[in-house]
Structure formats: C-alpha cells, structure tokens
C-alpha positions in Angstrom: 140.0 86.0 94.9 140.6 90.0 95.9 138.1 91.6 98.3 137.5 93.8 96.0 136.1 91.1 93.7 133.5 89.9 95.9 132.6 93.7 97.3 131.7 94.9 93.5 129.4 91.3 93.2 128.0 92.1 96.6 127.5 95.8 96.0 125.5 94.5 92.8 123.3 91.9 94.8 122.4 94.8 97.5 121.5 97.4 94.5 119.5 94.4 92.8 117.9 93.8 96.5 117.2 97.4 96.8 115.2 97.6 93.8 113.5 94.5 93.9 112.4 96.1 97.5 111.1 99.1 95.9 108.9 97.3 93.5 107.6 95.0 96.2 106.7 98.2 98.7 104.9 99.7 95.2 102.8 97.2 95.0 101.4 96.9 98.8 101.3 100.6 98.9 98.8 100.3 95.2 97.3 97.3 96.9 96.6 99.7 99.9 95.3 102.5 97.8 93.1 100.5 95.4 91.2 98.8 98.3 91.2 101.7 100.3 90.7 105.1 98.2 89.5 103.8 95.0 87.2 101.0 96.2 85.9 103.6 98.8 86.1 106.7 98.0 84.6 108.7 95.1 87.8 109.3 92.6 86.8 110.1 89.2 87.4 107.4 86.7 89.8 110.0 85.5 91.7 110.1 88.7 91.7 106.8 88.7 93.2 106.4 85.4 95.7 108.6 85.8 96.4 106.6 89.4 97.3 103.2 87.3 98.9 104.3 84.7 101.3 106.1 86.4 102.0 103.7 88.8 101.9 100.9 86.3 104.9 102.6 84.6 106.8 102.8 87.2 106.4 99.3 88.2 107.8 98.9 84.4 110.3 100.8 84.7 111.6 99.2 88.1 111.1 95.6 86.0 113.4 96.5 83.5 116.1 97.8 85.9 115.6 94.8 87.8 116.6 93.1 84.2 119.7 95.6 83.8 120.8 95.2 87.2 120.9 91.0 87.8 124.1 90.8 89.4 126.7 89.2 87.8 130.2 87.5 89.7 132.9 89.8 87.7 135.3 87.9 85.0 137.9 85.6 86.9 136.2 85.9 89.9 134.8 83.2 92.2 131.7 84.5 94.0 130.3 83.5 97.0 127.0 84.5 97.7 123.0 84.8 97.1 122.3 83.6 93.0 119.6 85.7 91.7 117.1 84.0 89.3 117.2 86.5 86.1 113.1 85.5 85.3 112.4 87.8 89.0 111.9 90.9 86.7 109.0 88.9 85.2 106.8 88.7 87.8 106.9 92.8 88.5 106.8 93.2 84.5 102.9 91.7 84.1 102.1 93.4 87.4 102.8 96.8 85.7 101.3 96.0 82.5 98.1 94.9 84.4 98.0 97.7 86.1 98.4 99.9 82.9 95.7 98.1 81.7 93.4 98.8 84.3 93.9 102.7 84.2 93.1 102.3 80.2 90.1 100.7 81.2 89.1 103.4 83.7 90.1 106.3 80.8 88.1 104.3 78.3 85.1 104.5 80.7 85.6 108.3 81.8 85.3 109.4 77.9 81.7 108.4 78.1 81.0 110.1 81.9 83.2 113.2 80.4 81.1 113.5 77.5 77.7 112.7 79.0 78.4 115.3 81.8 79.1 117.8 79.4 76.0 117.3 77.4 73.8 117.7 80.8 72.4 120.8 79.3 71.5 119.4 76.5 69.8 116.5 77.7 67.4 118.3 80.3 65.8 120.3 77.8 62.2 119.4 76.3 62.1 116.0 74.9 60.2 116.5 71.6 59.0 113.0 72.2 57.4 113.5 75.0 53.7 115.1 74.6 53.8 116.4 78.3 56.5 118.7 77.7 58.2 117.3 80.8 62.4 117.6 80.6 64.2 114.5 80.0 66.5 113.1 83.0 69.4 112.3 81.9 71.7 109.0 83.3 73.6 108.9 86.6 76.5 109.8 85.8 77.6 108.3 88.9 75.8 104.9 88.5 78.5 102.3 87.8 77.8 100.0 84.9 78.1 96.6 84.3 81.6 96.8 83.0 82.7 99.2 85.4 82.0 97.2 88.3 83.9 93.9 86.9 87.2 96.4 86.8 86.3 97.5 89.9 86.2 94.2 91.3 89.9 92.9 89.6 91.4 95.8 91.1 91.1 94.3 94.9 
C-alpha cells in the first residue's frame, strides 16, 4: 500500500470529521439560543421562525454532505483506520427537519399575531354590540396560547 493511498482515505475521514463537528457545534450553539434568547427573551414569532428555518437548513444541508462525504478506502487499497458508520448523517438529518418544523410552527402562529395586530384599529372602535358605547379591547397579542406554549416547551 502507497502513502499516498492511505493520506487520500485519511484526508477523507478528517474532512468527514470536520463536518460532522460542524453540525454537532450547530446544534449546542441552537440549543444555547433556544433556551437562552427565545425561551427568554421577547423575539417575535417571526424572528423566531426565521431563526429555525434557517438553521434547520443548514443542519440539512450539513446531513447530506455528511452522506456525500463517508469516506471510502480508495480501489486496491488496504486502509487502516477509523470506519465510519454511513447511517451518522441520519441522526443530524431529523434534527434539521425538526427544527424546520418548529420555525413553520412559529410562522403558522405569527400569521394570526401579524394579522390581529394590524387590525388593532379596527377592533378598538365602538362595538355596535355593546349599548354603553364603550371600545372593544382587543386580545394580547402577546399572550401565548395553548398551542404556542407546547412548541415553546419542545424547543428546550
């Protein structure tokens, strides 16, 4: 066996390393932000949305160059070295679907906010209803729902 031989296999495992690093640092970095901006800070369900479905494409993305990169001992070579179980992709592939999930979840619950805030006008005028003439309040905005809080909750 040529150096040369075992240097490409190697240079293959460190690349597959690298981005099986990358995607492991992704997700404590999102695991990071989720408990700590999200959870406790006041994004927008927009922001929010946009947050996961961005980052859940690019934890795609590194799952399928994980797939295209599983190192491979060249032909008529014997390799020495680390084998790399091909279903590792897997595991960073349903991470980044959940997590596109998620930020669909948060845009599906920001078209209502969006909508209601922009009908805030609308809803303090006189309630016809009403025989005191008194001005309708309209929902909190801000006041999560049932729904919202059970995403809220699978993010951490």
């Amino acid at each position: 066996m040529s150096a040369s031989c075992q240097e490409r296999y190697q240079d293959e495992i460190n690349r597959f390393e690298t981005l099986l690093y990358t995607s492991l640092a992704l997700t404590v970095v999102n695991l990071f932000v989720s408990t700590v901006f999200i959870v406790r800070s006041s994004w927008t369900r927009h922001r929010v949305a946009l947050y996961f479905g961005s980052t859940g494409s690019i934890k795609i993305g590194l799952a399928v160059a994980l797939f295209a990169t599983i190192p491979v001992c060249p032909p008529g070579c014997s390799c020495t070295g680390g084998h790399v179980n091909p279903l590792v992709g897997v595991i960073p592939l349903v991470i980044g679907v959940r997590w596109v999930t998620l930020g669909y979840k948060y845009h599906q619950l920001g078209q209502p906010q969006a909508q209601q805030q922009q009908s805030t006008a609308a809803a303090t005028a006189v309630d016809p209803n009403d025989d005191n003439g008194a001005k309708s309040q309209p929902d909190d905005p801000d006041k999560n729902t049932k729904e919202e809080s059970e995403i809220d909750r699978s993010i951490v």
